[in-house]
PDB file of N, H, CA, C and O in Angstrom:
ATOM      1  N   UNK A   1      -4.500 -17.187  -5.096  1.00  0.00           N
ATOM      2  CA  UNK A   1      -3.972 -16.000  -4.466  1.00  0.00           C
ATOM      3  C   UNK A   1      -2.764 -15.471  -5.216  1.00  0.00           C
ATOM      4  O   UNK A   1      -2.608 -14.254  -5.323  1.00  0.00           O
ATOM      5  N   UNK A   2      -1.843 -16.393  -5.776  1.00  0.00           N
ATOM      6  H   UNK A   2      -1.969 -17.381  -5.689  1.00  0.00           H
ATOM      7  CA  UNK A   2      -0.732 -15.388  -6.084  1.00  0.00           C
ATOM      8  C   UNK A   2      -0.805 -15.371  -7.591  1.00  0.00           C
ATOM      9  O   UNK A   2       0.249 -15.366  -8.227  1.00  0.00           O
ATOM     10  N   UNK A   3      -1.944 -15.362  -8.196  1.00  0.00           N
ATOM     11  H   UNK A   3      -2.800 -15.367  -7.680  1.00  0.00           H
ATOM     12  CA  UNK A   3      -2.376 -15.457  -9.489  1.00  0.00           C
ATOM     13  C   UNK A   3      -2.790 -14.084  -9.325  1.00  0.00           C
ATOM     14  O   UNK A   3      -2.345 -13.227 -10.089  1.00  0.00           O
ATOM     15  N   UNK A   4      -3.678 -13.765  -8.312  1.00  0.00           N
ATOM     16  H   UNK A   4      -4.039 -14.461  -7.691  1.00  0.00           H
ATOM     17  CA  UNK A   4      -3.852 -12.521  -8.086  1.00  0.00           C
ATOM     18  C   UNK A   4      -2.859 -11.102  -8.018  1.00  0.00           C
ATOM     19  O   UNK A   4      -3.069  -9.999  -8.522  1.00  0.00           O
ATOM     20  N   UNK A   5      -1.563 -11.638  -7.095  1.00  0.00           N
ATOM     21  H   UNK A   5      -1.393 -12.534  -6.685  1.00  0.00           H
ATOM     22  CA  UNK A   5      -0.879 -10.491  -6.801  1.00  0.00           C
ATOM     23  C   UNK A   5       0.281 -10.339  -7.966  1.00  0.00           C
ATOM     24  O   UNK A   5       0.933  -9.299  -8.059  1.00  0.00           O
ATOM     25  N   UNK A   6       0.492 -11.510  -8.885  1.00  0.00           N
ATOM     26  H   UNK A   6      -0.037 -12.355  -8.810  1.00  0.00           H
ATOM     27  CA  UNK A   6       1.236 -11.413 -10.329  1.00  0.00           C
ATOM     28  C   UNK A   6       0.022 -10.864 -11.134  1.00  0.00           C
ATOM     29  O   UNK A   6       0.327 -10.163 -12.099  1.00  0.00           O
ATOM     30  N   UNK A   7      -1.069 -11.028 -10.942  1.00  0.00           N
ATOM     31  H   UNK A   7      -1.318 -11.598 -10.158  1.00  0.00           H
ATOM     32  CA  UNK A   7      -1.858  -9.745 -12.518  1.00  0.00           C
ATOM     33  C   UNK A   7      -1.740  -8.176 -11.700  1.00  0.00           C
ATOM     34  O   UNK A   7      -1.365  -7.183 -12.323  1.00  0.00           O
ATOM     35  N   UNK A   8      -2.069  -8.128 -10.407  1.00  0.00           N
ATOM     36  H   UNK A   8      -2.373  -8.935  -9.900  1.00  0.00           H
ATOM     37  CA  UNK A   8      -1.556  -6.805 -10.215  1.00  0.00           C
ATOM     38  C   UNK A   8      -0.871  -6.108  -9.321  1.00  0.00           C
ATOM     39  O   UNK A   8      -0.928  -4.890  -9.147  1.00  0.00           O
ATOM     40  N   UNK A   9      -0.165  -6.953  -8.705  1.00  0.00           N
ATOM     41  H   UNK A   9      -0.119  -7.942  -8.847  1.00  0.00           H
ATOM     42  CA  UNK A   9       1.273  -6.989  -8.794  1.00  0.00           C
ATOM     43  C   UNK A   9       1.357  -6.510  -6.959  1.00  0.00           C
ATOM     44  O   UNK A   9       0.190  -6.502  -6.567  1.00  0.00           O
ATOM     45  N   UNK A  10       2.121  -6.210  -6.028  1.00  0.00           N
ATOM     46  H   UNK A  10       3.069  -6.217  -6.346  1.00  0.00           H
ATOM     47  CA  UNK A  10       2.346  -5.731  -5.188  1.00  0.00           C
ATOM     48  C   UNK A  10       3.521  -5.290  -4.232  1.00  0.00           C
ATOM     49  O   UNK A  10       4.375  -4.801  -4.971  1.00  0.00           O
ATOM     50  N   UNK A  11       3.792  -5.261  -3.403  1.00  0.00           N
ATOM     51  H   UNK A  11       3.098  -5.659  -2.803  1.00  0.00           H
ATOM     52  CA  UNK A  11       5.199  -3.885  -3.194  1.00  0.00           C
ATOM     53  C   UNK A  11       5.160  -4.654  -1.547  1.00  0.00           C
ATOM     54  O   UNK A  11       4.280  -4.750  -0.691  1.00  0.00           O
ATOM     55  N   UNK A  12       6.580  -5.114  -1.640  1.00  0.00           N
ATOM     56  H   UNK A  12       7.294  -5.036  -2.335  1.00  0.00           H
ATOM     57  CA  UNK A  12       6.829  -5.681  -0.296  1.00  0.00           C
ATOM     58  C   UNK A  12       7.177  -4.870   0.776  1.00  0.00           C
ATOM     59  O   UNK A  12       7.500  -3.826   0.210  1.00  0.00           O
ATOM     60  N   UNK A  13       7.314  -4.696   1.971  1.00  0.00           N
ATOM     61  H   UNK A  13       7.052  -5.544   2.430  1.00  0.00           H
ATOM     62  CA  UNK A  13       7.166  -3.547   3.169  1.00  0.00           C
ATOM     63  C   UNK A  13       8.580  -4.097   3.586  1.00  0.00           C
ATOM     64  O   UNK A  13       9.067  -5.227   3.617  1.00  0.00           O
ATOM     65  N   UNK A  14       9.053  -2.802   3.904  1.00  0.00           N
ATOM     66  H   UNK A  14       8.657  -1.884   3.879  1.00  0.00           H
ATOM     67  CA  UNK A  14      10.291  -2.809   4.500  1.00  0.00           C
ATOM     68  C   UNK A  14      10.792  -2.567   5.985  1.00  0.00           C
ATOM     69  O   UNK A  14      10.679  -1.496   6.582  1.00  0.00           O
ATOM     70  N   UNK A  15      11.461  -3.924   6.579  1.00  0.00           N
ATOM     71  H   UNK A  15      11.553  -4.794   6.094  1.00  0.00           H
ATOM     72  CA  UNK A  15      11.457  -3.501   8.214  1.00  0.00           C
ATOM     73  C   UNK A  15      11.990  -1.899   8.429  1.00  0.00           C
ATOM     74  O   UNK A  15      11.376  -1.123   9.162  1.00  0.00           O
ATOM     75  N   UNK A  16      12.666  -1.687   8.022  1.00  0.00           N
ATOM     76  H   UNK A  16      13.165  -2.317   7.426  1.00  0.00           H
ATOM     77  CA  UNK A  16      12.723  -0.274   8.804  1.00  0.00           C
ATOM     78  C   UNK A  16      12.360   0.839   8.803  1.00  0.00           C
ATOM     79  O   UNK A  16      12.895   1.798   9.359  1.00  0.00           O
ATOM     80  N   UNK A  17      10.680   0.791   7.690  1.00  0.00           N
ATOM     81  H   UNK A  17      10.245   0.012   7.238  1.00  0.00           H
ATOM     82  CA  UNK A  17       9.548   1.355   7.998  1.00  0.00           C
ATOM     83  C   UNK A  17       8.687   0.299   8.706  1.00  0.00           C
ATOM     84  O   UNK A  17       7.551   0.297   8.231  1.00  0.00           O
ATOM     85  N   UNK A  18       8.862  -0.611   9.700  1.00  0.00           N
ATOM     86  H   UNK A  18       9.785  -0.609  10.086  1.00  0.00           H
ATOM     87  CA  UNK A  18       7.932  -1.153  10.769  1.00  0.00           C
ATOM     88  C   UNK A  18       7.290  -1.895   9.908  1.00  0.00           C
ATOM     89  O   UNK A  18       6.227  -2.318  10.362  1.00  0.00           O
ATOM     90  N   UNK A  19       7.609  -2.323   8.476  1.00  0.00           N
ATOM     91  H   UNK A  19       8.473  -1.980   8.108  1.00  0.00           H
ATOM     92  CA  UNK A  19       6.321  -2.928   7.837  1.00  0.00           C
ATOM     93  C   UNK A  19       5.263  -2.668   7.180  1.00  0.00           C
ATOM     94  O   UNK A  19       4.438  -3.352   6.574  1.00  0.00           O
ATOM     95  N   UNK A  20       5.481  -0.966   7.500  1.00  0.00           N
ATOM     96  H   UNK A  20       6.151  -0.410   7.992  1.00  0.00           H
ATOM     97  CA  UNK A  20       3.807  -0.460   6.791  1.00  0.00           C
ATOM     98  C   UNK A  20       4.132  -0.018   6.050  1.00  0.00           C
ATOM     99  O   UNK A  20       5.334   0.240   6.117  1.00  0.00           O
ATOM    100  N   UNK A  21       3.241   0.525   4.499  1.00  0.00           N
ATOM    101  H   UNK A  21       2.265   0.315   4.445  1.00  0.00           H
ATOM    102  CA  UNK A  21       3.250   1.216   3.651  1.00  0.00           C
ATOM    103  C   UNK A  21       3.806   2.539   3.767  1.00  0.00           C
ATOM    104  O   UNK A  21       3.590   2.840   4.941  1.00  0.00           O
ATOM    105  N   UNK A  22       4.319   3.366   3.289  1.00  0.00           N
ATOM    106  H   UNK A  22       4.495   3.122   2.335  1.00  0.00           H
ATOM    107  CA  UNK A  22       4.902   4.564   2.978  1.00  0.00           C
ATOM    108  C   UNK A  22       4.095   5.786   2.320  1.00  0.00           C
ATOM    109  O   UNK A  22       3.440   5.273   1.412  1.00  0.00           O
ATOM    110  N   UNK A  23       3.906   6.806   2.348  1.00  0.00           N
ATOM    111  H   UNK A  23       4.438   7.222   3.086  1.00  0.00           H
ATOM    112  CA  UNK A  23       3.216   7.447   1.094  1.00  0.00           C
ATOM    113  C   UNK A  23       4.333   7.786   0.043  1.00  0.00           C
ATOM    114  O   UNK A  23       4.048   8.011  -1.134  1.00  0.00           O
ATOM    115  N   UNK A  24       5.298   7.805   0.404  1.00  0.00           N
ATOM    116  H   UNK A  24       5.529   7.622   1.359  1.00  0.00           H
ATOM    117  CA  UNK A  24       6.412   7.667  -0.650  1.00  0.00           C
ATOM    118  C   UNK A  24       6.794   6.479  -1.368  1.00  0.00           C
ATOM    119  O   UNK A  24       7.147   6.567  -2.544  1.00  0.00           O
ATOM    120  N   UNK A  25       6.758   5.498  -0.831  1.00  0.00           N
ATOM    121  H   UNK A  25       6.470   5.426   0.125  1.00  0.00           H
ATOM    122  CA  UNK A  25       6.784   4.103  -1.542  1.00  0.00           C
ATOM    123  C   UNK A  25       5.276   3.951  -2.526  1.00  0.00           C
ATOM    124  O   UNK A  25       5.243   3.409  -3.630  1.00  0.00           O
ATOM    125  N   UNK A  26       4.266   4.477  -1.923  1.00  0.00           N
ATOM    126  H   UNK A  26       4.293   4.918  -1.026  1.00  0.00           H
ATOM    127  CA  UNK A  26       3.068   3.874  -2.558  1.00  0.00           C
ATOM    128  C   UNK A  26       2.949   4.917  -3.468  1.00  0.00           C
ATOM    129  O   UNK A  26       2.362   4.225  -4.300  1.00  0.00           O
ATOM    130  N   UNK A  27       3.018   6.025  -4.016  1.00  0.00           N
ATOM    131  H   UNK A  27       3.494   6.587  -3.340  1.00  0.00           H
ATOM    132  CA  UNK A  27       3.465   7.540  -4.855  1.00  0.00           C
ATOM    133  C   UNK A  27       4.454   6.710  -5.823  1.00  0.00           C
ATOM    134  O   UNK A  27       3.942   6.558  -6.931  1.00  0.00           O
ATOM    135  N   UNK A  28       5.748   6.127  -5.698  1.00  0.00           N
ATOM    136  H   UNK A  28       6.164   6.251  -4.798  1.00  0.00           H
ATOM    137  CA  UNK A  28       6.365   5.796  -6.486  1.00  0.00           C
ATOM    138  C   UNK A  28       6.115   4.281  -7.332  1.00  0.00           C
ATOM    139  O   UNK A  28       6.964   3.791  -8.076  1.00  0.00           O
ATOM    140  N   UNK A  29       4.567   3.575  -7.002  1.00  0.00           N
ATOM    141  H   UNK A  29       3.877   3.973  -6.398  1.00  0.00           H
ATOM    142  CA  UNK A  29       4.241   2.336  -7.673  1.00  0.00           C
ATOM    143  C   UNK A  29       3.235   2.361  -8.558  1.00  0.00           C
ATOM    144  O   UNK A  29       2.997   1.481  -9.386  1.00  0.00           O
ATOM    145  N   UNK A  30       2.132   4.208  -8.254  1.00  0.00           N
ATOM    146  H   UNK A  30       2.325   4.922  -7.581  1.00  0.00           H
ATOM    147  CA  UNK A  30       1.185   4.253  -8.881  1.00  0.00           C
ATOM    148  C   UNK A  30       1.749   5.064 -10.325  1.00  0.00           C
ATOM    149  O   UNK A  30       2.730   5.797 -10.449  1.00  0.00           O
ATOM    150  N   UNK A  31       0.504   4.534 -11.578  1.00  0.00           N
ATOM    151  H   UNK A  31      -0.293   3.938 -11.477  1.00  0.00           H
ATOM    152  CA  UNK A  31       0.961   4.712 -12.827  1.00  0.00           C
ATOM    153  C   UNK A  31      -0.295   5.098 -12.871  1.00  0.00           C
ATOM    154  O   UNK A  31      -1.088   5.185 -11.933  1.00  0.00           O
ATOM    155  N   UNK A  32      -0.533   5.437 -14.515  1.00  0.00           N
ATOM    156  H   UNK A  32       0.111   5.366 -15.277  1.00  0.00           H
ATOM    157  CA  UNK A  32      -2.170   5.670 -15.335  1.00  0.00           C
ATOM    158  C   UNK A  32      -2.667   4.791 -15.207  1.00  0.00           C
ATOM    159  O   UNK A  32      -3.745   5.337 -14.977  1.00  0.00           O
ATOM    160  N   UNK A  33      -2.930   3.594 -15.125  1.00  0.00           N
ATOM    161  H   UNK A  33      -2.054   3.150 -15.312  1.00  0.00           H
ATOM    162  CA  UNK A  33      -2.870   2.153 -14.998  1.00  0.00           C
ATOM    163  C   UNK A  33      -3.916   1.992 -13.508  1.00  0.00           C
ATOM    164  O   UNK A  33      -5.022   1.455 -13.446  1.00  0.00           O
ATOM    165  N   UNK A  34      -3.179   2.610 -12.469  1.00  0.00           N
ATOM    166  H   UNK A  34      -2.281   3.046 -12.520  1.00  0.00           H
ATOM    167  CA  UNK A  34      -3.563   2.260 -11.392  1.00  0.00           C
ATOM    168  C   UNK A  34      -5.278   2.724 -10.688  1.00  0.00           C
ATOM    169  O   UNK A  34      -5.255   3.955 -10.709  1.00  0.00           O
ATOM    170  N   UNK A  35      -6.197   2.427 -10.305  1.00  0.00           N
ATOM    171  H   UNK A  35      -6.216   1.427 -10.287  1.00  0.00           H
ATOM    172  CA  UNK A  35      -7.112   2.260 -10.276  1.00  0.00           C
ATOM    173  C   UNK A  35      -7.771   1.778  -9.010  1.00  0.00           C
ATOM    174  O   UNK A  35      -8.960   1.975  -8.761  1.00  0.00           O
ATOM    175  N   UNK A  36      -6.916   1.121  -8.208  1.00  0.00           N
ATOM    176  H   UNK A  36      -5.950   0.961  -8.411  1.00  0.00           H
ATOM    177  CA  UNK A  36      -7.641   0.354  -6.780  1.00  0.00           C
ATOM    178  C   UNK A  36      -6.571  -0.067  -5.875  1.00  0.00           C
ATOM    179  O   UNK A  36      -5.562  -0.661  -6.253  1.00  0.00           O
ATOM    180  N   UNK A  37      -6.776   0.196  -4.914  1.00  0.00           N
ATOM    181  H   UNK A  37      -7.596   0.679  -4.607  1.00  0.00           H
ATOM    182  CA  UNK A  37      -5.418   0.248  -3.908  1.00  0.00           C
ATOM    183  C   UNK A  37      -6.197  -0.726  -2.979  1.00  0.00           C
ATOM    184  O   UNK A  37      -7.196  -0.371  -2.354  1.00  0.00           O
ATOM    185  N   UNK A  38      -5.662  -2.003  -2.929  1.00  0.00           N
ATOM    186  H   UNK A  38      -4.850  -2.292  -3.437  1.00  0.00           H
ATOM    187  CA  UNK A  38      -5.834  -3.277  -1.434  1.00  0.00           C
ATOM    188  C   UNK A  38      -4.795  -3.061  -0.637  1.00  0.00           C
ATOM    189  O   UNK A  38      -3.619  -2.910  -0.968  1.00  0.00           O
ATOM    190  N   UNK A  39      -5.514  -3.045   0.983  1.00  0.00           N
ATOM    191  H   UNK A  39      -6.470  -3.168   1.251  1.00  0.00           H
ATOM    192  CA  UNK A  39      -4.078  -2.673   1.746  1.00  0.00           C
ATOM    193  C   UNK A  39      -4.899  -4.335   2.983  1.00  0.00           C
ATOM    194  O   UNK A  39      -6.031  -4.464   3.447  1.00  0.00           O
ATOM    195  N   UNK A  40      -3.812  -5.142   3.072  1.00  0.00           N
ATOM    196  H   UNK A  40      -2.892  -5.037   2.695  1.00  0.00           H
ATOM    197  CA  UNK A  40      -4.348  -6.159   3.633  1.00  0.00           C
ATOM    198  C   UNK A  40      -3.758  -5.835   5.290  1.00  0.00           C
ATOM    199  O   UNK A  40      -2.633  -6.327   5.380  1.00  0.00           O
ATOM    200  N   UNK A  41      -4.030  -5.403   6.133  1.00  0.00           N
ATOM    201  H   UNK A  41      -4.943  -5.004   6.060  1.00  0.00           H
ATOM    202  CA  UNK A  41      -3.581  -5.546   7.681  1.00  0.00           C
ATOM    203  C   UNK A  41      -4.352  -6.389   8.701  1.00  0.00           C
ATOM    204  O   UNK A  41      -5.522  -6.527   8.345  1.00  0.00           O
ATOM    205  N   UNK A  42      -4.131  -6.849   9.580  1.00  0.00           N
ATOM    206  H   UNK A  42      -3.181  -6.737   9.869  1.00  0.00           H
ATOM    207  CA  UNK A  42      -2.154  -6.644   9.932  1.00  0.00           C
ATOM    208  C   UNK A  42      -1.847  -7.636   8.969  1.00  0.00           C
ATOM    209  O   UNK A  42      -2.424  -8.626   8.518  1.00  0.00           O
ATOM    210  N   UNK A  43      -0.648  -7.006   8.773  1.00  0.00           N
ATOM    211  H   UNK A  43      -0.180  -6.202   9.140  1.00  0.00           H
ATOM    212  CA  UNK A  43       0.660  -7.725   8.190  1.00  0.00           C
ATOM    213  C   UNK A  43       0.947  -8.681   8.306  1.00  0.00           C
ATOM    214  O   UNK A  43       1.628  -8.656   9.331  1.00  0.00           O
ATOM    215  N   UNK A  44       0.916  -9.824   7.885  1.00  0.00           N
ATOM    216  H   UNK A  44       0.362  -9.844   7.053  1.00  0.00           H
ATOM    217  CA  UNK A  44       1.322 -11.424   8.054  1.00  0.00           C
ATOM    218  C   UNK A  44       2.580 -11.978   7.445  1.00  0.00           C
ATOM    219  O   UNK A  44       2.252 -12.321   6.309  1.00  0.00           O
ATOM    220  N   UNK A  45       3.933 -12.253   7.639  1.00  0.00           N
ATOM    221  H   UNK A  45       4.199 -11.974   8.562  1.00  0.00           H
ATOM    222  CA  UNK A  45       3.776 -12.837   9.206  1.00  0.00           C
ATOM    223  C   UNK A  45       4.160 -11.672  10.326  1.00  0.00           C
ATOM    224  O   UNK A  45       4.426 -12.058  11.464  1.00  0.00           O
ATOM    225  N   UNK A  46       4.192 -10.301  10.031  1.00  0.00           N
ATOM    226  H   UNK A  46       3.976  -9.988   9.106  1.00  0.00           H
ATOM    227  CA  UNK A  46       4.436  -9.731  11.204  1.00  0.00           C
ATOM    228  C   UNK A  46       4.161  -9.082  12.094  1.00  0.00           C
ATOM    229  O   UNK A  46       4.762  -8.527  13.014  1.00  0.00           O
ATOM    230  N   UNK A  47       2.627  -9.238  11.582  1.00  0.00           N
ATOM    231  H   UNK A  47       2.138  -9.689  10.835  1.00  0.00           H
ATOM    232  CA  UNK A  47       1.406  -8.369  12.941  1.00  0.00           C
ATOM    233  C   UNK A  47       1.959  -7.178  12.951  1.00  0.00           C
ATOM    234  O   UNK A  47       2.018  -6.516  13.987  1.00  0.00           O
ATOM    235  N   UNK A  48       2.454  -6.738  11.751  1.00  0.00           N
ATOM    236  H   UNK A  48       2.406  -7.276  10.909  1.00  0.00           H
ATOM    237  CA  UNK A  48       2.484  -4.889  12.012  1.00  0.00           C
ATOM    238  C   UNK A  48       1.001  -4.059  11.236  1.00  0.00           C
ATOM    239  O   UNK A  48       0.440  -4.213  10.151  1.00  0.00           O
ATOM    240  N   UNK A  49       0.750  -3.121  12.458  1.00  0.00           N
ATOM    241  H   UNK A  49       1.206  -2.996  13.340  1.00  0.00           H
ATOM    242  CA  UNK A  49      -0.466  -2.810  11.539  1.00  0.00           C
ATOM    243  C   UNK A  49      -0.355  -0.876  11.362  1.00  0.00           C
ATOM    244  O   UNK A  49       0.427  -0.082  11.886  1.00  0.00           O
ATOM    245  N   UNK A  50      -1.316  -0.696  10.560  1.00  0.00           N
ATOM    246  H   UNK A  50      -1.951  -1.341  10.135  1.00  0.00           H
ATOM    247  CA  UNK A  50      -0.677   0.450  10.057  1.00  0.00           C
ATOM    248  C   UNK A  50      -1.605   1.682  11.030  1.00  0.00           C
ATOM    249  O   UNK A  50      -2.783   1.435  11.290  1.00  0.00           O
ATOM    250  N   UNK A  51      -0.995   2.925  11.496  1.00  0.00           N
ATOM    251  H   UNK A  51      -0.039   3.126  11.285  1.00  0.00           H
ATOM    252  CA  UNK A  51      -1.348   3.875  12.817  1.00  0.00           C
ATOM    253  C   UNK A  51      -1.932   4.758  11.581  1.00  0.00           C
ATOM    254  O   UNK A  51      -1.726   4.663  10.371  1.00  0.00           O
ATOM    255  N   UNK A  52      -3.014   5.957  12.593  1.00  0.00           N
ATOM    256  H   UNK A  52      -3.183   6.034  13.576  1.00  0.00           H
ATOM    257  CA  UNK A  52      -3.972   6.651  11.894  1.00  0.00           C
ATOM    258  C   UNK A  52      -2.721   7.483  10.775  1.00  0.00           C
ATOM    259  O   UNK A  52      -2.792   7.650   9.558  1.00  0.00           O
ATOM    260  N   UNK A  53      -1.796   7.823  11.595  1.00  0.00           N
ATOM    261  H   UNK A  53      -1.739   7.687  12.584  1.00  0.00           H
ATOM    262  CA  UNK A  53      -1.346   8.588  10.820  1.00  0.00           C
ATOM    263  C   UNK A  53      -0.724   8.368   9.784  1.00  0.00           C
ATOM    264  O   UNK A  53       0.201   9.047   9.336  1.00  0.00           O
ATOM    265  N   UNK A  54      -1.227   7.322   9.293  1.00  0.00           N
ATOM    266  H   UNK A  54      -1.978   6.771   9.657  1.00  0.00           H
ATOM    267  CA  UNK A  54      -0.151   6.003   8.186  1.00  0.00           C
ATOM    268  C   UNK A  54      -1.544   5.837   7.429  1.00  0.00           C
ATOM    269  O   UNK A  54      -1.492   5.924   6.202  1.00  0.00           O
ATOM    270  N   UNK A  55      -2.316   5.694   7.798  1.00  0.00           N
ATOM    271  H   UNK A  55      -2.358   5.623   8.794  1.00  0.00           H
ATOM    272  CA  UNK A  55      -3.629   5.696   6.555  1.00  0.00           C
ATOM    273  C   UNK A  55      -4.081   7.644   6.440  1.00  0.00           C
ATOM    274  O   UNK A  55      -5.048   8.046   5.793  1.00  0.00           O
ATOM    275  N   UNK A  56      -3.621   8.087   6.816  1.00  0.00           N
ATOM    276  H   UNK A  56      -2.836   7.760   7.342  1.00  0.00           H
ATOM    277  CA  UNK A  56      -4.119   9.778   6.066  1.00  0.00           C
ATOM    278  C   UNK A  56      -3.355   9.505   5.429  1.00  0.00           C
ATOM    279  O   UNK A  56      -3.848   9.054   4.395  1.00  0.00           O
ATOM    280  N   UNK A  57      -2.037   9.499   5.403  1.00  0.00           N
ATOM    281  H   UNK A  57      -1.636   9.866   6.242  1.00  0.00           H
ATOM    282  CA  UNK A  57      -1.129   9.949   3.906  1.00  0.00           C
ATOM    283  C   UNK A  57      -1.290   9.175   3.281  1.00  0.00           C
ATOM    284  O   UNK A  57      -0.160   9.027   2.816  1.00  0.00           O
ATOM    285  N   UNK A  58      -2.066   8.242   2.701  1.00  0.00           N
ATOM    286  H   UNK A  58      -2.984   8.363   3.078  1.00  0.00           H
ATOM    287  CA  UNK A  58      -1.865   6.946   2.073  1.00  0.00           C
ATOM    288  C   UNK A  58      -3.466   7.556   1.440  1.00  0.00           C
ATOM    289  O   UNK A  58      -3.662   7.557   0.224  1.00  0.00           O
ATOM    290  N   UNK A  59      -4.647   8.105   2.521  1.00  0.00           N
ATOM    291  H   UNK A  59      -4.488   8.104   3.509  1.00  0.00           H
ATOM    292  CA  UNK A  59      -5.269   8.689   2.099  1.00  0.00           C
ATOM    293  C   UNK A  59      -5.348   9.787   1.112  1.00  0.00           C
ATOM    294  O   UNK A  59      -6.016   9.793   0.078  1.00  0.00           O
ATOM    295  N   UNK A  60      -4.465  10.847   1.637  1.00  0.00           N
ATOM    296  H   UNK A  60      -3.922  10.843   2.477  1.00  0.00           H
ATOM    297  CA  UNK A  60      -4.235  11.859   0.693  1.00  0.00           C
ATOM    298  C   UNK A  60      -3.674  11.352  -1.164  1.00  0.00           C
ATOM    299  O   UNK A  60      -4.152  11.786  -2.212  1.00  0.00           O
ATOM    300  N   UNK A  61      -2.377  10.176  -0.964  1.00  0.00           N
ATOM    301  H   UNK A  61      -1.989   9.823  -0.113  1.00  0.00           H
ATOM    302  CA  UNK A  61      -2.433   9.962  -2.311  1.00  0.00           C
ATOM    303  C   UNK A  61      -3.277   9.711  -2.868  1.00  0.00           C
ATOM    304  O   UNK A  61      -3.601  10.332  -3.880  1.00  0.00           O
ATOM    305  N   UNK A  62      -4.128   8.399  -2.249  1.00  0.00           N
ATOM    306  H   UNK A  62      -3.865   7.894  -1.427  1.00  0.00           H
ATOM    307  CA  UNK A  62      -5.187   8.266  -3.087  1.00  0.00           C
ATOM    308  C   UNK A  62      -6.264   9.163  -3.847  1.00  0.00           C
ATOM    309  O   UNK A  62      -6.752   8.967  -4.960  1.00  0.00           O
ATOM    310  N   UNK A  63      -6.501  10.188  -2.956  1.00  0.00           N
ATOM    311  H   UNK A  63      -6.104  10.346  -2.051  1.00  0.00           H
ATOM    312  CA  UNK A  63      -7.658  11.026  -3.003  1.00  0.00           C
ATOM    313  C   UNK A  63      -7.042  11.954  -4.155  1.00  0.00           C
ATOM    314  O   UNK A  63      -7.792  12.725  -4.754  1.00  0.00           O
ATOM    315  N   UNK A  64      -5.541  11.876  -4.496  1.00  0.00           N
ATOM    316  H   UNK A  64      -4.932  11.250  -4.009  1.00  0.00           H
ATOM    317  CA  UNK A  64      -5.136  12.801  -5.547  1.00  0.00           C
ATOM    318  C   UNK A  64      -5.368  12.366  -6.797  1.00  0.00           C
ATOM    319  O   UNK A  64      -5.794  13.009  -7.756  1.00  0.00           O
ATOM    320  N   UNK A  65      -4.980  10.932  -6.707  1.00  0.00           N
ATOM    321  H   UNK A  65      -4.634  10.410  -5.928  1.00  0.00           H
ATOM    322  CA  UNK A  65      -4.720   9.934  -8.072  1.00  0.00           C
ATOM    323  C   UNK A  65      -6.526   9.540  -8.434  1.00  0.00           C
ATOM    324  O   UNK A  65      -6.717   8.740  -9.350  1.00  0.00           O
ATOM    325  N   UNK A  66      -7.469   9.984  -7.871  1.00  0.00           N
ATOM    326  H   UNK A  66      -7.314  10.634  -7.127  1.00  0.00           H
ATOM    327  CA  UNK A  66      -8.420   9.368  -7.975  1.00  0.00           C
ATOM    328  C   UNK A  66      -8.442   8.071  -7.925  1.00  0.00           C
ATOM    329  O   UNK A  66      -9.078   7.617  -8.876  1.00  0.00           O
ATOM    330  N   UNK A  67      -7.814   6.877  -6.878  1.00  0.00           N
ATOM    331  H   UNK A  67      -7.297   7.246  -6.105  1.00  0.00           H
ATOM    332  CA  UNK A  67      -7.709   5.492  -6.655  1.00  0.00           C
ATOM    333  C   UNK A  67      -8.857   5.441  -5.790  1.00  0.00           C
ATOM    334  O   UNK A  67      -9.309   6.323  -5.060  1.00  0.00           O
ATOM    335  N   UNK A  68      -9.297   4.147  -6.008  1.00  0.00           N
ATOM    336  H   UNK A  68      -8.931   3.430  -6.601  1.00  0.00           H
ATOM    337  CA  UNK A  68     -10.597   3.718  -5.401  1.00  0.00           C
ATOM    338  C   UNK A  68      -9.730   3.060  -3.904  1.00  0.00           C
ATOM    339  O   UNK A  68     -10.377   2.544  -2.992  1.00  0.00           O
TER     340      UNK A  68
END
């Protein structure tokens, strides 16, 4: 497992976004490079999980960057 997240790498969540991804945090990690976005929920250890309106914008980046 963490052989995995050191080849491609991942972005720790911050309590006072509740834990979930950002579309501003996740906008500022993608490069040319980037290619496939894993979003693992809920959140372990903190059972935060991410609301509809937290996967559209997360949607929309993707759908810009062409990320799978």
């Amino acid at each position: 497992m963490w052989n995995c997240v050191a080849a491609f790498g991942f972005h720790p969540l911050k309590a006072e976004n509740k834990f979930r991804l950002t579309k501003e945090e996740l906008e500022e990690k993608i490069t040319d490079k980037t290619k496939v976005l894993l979003i693992s929920f809920p959140n372990n250890p903190t059972g935060a999980i991410m609301e509809k309106e937290d996967l559209e914008a997360i949607r929309e980046v993707v759908t810009a960057h062409d990320i799978l």
